[in-house]
C-alpha positions in Angstrom: -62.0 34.1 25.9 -59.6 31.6 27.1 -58.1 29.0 25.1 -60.0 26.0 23.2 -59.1 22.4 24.9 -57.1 20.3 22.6 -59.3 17.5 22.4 -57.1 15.4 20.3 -53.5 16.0 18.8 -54.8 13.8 15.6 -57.8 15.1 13.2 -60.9 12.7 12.7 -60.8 11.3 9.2 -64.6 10.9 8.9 -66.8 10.6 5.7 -69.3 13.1 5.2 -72.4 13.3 3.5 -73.7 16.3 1.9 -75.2 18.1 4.0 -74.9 21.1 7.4 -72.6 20.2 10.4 -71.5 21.9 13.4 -68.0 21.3 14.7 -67.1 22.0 18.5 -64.8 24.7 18.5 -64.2 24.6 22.5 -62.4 21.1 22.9 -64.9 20.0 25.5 -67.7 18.4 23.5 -67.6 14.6 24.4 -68.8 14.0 20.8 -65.4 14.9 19.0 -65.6 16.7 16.3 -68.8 17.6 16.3 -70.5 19.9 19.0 -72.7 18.5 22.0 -73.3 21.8 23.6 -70.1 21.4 26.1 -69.4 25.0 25.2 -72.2 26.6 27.6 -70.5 29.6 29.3 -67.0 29.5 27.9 -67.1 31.9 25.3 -66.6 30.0 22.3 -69.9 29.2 19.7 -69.7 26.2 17.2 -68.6 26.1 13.8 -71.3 25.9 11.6 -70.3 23.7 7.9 -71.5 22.6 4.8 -70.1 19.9 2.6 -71.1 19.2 -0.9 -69.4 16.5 -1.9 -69.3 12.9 -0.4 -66.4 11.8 0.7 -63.6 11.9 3.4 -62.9 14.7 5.3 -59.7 15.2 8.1 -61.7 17.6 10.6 -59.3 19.3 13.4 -59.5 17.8 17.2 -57.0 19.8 18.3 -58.5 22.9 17.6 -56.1 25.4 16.7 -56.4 24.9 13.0 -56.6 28.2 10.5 -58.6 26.0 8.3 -61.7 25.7 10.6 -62.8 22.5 10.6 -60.4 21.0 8.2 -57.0 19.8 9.5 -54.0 21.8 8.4 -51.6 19.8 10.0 -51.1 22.3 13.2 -51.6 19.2 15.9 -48.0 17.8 15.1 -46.8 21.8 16.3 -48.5 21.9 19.6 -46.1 21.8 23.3 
């Protein structure tokens, strides 16, 4: 599997209503963060999520969080 596209080096500070989400895990999806299906043949499956809670969320665009979705910062480390 190659690598995901960084599809943004800052996260999307979106809020969320309870409820299921799927976040693009590939870079490619032209619906940033979410997944639009853009991942067809490259290996990589979308991030299904959950929130409970209203309110806003920093979700990853760059894609090489370890705290899939959620933004840990990782962006402002990237070449």
């Amino acid at each position: 599997m190659s690598k995901p596209v960084v599809a943004e080096r800052m996260p999307a500070v979106i809020e969320l209503e309870p409820g299921t989400y799927w976040w693009c895990v590939c870079g490619r999806s032209k619906n940033q963060p979410y997944c639009a299906g853009s991942h067809a043949g490259t290996g990589f499956e979308p991030l299904e999520f959950t929130v409970e809670k209203k309110r806003k969320y920093a979700l990853c665009r760059c894609k090489h969080t370890a705290k899939s979705p959620f933004c840990d910062g990782t962006h402002s480390k990237l070449d």
